[in-house]
C-alpha positions as CSV (number, residue, x, y, z in Angstrom):
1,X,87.6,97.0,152.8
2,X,89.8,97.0,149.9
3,X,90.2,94.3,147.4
4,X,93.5,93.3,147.4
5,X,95.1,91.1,144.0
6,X,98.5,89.9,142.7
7,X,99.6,91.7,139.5
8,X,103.2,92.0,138.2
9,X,105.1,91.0,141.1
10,X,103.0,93.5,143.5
11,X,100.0,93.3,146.0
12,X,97.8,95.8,145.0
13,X,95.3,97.4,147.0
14,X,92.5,98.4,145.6
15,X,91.5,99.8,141.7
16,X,94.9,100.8,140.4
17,X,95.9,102.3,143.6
18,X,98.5,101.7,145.8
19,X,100.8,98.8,146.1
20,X,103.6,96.8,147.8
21,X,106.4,94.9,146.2
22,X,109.0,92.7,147.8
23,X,112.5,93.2,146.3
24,X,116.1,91.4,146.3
25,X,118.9,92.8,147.6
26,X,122.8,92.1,149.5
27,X,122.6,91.3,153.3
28,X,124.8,93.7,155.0
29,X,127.2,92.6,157.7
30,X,126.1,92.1,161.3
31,X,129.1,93.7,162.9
32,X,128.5,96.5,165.0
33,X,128.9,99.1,162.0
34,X,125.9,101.4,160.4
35,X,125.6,100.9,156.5
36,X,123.9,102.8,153.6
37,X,120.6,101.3,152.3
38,X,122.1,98.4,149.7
39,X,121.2,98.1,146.1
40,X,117.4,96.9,144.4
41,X,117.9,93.8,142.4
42,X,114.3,93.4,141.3
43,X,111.5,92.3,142.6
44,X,110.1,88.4,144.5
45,X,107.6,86.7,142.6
46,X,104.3,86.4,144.7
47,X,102.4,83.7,145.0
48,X,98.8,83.6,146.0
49,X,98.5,81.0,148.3
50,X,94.5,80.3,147.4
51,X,96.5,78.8,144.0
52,X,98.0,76.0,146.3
53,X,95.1,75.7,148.9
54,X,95.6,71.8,149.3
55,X,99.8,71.7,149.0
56,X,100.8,74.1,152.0
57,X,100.2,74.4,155.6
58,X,96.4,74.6,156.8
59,X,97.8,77.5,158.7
60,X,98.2,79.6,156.1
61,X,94.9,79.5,154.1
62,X,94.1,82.6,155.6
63,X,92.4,85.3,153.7
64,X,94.7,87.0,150.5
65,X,98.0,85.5,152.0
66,X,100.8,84.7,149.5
67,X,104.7,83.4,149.8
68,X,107.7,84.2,148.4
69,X,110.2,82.1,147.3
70,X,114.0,83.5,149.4
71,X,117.4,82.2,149.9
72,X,119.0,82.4,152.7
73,X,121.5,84.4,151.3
74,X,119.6,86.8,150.0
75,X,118.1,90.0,151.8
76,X,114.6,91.8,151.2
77,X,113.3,95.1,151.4
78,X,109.7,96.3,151.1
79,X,108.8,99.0,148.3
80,X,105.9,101.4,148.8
81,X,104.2,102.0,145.0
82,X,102.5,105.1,146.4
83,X,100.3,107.8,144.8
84,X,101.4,111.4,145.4
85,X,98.6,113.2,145.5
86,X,96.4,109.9,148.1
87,X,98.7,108.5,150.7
88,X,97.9,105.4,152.7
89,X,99.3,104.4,156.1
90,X,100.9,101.0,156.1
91,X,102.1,98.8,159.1
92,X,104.4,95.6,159.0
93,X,105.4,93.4,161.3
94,X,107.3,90.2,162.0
95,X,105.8,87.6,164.3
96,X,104.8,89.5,167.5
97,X,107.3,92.5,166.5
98,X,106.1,95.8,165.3
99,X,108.9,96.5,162.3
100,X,108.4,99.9,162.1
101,X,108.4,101.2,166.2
102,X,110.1,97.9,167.3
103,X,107.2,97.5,170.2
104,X,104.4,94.7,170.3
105,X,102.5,93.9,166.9
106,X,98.9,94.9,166.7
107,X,96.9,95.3,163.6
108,X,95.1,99.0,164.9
109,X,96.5,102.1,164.9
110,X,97.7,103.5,167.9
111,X,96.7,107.0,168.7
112,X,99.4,107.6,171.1
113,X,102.7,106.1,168.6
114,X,103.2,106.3,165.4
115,X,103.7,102.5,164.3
116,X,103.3,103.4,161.4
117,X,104.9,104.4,158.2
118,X,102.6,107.0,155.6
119,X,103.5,106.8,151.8
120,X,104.3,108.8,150.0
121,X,106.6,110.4,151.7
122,X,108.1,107.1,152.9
123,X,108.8,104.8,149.6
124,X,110.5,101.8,151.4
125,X,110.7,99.9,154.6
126,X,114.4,97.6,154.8
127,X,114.1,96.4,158.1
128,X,113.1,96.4,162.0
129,X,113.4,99.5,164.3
130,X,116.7,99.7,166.0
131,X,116.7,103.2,167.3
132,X,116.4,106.3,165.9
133,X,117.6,106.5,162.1
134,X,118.6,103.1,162.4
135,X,117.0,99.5,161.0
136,X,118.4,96.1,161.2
137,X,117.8,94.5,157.8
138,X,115.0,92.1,157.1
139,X,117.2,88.7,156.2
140,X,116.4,85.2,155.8
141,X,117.2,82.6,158.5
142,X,116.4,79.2,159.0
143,X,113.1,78.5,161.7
144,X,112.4,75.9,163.7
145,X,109.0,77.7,164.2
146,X,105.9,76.5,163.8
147,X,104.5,77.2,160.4
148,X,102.2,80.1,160.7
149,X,104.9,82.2,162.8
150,X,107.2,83.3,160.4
151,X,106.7,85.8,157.7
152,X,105.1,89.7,157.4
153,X,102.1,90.9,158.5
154,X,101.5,94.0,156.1
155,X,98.2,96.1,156.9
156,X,97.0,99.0,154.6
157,X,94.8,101.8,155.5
158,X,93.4,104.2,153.0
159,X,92.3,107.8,153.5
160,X,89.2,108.7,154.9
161,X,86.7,110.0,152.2
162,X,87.2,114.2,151.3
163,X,90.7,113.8,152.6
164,X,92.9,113.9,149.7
165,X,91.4,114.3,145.7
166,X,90.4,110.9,144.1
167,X,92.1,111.1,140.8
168,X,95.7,112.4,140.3
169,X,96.0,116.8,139.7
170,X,97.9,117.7,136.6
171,X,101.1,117.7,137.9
172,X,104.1,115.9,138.3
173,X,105.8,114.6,141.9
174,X,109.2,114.6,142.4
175,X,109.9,111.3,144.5
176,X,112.8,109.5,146.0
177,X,114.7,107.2,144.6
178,X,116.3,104.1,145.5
179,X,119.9,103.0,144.6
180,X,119.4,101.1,141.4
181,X,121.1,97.4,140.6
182,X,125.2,96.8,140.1
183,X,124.6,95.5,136.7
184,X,124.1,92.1,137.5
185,X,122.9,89.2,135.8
186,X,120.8,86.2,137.1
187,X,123.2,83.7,138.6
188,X,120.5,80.3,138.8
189,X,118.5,78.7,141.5
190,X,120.2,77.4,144.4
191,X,118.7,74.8,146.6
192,X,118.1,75.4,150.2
193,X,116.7,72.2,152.8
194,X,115.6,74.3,155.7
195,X,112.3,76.0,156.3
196,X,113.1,80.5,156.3
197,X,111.6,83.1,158.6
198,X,112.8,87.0,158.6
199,X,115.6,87.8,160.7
200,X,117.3,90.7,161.8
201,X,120.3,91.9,160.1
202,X,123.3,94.4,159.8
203,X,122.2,98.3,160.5
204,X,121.1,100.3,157.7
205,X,120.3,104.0,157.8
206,X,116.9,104.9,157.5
207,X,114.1,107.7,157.8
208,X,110.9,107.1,158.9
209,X,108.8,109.9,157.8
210,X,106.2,111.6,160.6
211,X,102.9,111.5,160.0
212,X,102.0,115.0,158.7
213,X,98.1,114.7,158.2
214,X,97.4,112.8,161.7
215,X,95.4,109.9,162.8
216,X,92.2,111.2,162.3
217,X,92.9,111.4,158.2
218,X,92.9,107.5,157.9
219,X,90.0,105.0,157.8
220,X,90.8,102.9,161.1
221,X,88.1,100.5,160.6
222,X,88.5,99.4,157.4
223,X,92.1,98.2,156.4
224,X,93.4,95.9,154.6
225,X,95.8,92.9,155.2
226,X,98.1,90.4,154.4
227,X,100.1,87.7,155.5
228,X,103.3,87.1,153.4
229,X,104.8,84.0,154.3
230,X,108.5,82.7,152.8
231,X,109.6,79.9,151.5
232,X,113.1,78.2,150.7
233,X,113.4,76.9,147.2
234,X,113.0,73.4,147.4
235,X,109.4,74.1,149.2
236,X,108.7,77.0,146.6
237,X,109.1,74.2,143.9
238,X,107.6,71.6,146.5
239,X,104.2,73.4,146.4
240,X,104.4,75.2,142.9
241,X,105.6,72.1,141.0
242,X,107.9,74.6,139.3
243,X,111.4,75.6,140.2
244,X,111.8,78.6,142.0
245,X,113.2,81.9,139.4
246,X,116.6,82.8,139.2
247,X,118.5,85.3,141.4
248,X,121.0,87.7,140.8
249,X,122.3,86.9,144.9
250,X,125.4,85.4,144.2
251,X,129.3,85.7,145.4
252,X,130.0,87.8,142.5
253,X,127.5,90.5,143.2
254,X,128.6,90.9,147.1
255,X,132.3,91.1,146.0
256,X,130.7,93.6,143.1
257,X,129.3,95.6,145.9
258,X,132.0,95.5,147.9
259,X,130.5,93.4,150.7
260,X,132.1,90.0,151.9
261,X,130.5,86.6,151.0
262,X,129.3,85.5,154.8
263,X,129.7,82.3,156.0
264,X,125.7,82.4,156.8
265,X,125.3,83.2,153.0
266,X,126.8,80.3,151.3
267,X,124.0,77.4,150.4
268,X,123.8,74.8,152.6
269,X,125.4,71.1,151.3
270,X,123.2,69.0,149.5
């Protein structure tokens, strides 16, 4: 199984291999229209939650779990930190919600759907499955649930051995690249009272990739996995003793990005 660690903002998976990062970005309106994917504005901290054994729920001392500090105004996408030349297959899913088909959550692979993304090619995951081309965006949203239901599952599966070359060839990949930040700069901490899960948002655009090497390339029973749970910031400093890092998520950056300040977005009243 591989050893999974926290360095620079990123799960990584194994020896310098591949890795995940959570990043910041605009929630989209929820109005019936289709919009193109929304900026990067850098990445969560993660948090492991071993650090904090004794200060957070006993449900989530599960092996390699973490949490993420979010505001419920903010939006997050998942970044794929792939190698070109070794893909891995990666599932996510929310609760009992597979992101990437939109069907029931299960940690196998399934050799008769692709529930699945493979990266490279795919380089980002923004939200559930809502038809073909089509996500709704991963959002905060206040939860009555119980404490171990909200959050991502994320499981990683390597390549079987002899499948793909274990150090990089001499050459260069071309890969694709996400819209970049608006210029923005970090607008403070806000407070928020109310526990967060991941939501479903406005409809984004967005390719998932076929998988062009087949189930048999990957190393079924061996994966690796995560549970990433979220926080709001007045647990975040709760549990860390710290207060949560700034965001760039403001009023200024929607009207920036030419996207309308939503009544869900504003912080609560203290």
């Amino acid at each position: 199984m591989l050893q999974i660690a926290v360095v620079n903002d990123r799960l990584q998976f194994g020896d310098q291999g591949f890795a995940i990062s959570f990043q910041r970005t605009l929630r989209i309106p929820d109005d019936g229209r289709t919009y193109p994917l929304p900026p990067g504005l850098g990445a969560f901290p993660i948090c492991r939650v071993a650090d904090y054994a004794n200060r957070v729920p006993s449900a989530w001392n599960q092996p390699d779990s973490v949490f993420i500090p979010l505001y419920p105004y903010e939006a997050l996408w998942v970044r794929f930190h792939s190698r070109g030349w070794k893909p891995n297959a990666v599932k996510v899913g929310v609760g009992s919600l597979n992101a990437v088909s939109g069907g029931a959550w299960e940690t196998a692979l399934r050799p008769t759907e692709q529930d699945y993304v493979v990266s490279p090619p795919q380089n980002w995951l923004d939200g559930f499955h809502a038809g073909s081309g089509l996500v709704r965006q991963f959002v905060a949203q206040p939860s009555e649930a119980s404490a171990d239901s909200g959050g991502l599952h994320v499981v990683v599966y390597e390549a079987k051995a002899g499948k793909f070359p274990d150090e990089q060839p001499a050459f260069e990949r071309n890969s694709l690249r996400r819209p970049g930040a608006i210029g923005l700069s970090a607008s403070g901490s806000a407070t928020g009272h109310t526990a967060l899960n991941i939501g479903g948002g406005g409809h984004l655009k967005q390719t998932i990739y076929p998988d062009s090497h087949g189930m048999d390339t990957w190393d079924a029973d061996n994966p690796a996995q995560v549970r990433v749970y979220l926080v709001n910031s007045a647990v975040y400093q709760q549990i860390t003793g710290e207060a949560p890092p700034p965001t760039p998520v403001s009023a200024e950056s929607y009207r920036q990005a030419g996207l309308t300040w939503l009544p869900e977005c504003k912080q609560p009243r203290t």
